[in-house]
N, C-alpha and C positions, 0 to 999 in steps of 0.2 A: 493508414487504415486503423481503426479505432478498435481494440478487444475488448466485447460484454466482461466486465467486472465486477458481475454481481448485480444484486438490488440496484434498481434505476432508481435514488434517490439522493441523489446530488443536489449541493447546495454550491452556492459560493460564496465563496469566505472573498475575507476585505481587500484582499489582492489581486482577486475576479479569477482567483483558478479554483476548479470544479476539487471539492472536495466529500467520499463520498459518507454518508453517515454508518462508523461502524457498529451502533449497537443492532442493524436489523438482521445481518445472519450471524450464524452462530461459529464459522471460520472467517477467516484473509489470510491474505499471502503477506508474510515479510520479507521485505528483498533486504534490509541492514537496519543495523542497531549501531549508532555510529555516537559516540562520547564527542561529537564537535556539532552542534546545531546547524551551522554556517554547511557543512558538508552536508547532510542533512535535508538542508532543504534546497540547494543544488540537487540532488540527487531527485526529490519529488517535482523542479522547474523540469527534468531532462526527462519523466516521465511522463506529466502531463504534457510537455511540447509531442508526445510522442504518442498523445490518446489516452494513455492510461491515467484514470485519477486515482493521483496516490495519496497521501496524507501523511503528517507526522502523529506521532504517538508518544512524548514523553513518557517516562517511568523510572525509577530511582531503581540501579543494582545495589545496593549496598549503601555506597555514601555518592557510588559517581550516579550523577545522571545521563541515561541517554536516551536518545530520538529514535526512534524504531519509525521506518519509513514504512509505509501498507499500503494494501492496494485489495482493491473491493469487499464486498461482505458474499458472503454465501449460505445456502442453507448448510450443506452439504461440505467433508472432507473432500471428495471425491472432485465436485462442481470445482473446489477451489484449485486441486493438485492439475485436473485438465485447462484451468485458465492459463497455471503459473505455465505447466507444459508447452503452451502456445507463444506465452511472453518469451520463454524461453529459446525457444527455438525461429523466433525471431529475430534474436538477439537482444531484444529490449532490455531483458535482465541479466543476471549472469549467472545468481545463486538465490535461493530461497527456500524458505518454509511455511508450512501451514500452520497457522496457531489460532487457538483459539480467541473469538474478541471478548476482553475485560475489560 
């Protein structure tokens, strides 16, 4: 079963999994921010096998680089914190937060 993740505006990228575009709300959910790519984007194949499109997100801490895994856009804190609630208690996820999209 597939959880609404926001803005229905998916695209696909060159590996044919649904990725969704985050500039159109203004939160997502992040389930990890993980310093190894390779884990990464395992973690976004075990999402999308699973409905959710998720997406990587590079970004430099300092000097390390990491992959911050996401998953939908929203208008709203609120819309975002009831989606994760739902992955959550699915078990899909395990841990997360809401941040804003940069």
């Amino acid at each position: 079963e597939q959880v609404d993740t926001g803005k229905d505006s998916a695209s696909q990228d060159k590996d044919g999994t649904k990725n969704t575009a985050a500039e159109e709300g203004q939160y997502t959910i992040q389930v990890a921010a993980l310093g190894d790519s390779t884990r990464a984007a395992e973690l976004t194949t075990r999402l999308n096998e699973n409905g959710v499109a998720a997406r990587i997100s590079p970004t430099m801490a300092g000097p390390q680089r990491l992959y911050r895994v996401r998953v939908g856009s929203f208008e709203s804190e609120q819309a975002a914190q009831g989606v994760a609630a739902k992955l959550l208690g699915k078990g899909v996820i395990n841990e997360w937060q809401v941040v804003e999209n940069k």
